[in-house]
C-alpha positions in Angstrom: 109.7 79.4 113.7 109.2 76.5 115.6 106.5 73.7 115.1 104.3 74.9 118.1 104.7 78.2 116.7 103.2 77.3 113.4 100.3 75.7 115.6 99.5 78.8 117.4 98.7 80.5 113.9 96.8 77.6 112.4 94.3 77.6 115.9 94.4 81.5 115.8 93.3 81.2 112.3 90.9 78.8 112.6 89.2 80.5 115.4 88.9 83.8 113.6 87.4 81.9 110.7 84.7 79.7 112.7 84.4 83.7 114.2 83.7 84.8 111.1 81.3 82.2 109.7 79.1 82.8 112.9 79.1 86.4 112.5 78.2 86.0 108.7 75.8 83.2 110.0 73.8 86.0 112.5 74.5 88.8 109.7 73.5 87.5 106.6 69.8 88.2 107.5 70.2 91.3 108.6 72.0 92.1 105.0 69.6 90.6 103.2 67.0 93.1 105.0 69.0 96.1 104.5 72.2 96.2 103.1 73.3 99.2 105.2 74.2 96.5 107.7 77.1 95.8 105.5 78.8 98.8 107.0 78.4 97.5 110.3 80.0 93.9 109.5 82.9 95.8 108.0 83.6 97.9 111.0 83.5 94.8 113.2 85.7 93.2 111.3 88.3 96.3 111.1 87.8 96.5 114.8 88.6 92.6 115.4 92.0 92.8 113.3 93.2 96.1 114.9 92.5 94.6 118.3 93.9 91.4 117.5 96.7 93.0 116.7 97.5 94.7 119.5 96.5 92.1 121.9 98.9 89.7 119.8 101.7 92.6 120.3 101.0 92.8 124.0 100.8 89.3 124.2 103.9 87.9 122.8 106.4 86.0 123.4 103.6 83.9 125.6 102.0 83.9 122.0 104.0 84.0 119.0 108.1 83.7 119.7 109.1 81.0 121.2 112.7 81.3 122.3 112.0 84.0 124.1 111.8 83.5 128.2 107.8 83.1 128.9 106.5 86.1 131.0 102.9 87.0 131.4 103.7 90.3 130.3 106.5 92.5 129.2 107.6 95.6 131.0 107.8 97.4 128.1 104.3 96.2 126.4 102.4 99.1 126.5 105.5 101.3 125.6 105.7 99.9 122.2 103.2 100.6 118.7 103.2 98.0 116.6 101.1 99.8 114.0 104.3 102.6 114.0 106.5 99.9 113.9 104.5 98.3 110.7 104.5 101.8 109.2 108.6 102.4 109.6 109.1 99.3 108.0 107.2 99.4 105.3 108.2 103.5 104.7 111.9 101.8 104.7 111.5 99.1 102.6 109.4 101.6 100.0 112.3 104.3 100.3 115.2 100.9 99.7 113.1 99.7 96.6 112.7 103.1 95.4 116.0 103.8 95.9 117.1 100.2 94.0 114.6 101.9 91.1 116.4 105.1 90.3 119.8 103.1 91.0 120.6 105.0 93.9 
């Protein structure tokens, strides 16, 4: 990863945490009144990261891989899933350290 790649994260991360702060900021009242509200701060907050993901999918390599030529966006950006990618790698790597387990 290159060094403006690393800043890219660190501003992303930054951002979603000043984002976050605010939103506790404006919620923490609203808790304090009636703790059902917690519900609601939760499914913001599942709806920011699965958004964020997607839009950081879409996205890339403008945001997130340098070497790769800039384009504005891919042809194939709304083919792909990255959720189904994150799934077939993780059922892989669970079925390799499962089969490492029963020394397979």
């Amino acid at each position: 990863m290159a060094g403006g790649s690393h800043a890219t994260i660190a501003a992303f991360g930054v951002e979603s945490l000043a984002g976050q702060v605010t939103l506790e900021r404006h919620y923490g009242p609203l808790v304090a009144a009636d703790r059902s509200h917690r519900i609601g701060r939760a499914s913001w907050l599942a709806a920011y990261v699965f958004v964020a993901v997607k839009l950081g999918w879409i996205l890339r390599p403008l945001v997130g891989d340098p070497l790769l030529p800039t384009v504005y966006l891919r042809e194939e950006a709304f083919d792909e899933n990255p959720y189904l990618l994150i799934l077939f790698t993780a059922l892989g790597f669970a079925a390799a350290a499962l089969k490492a387990l029963l020394g397979g």
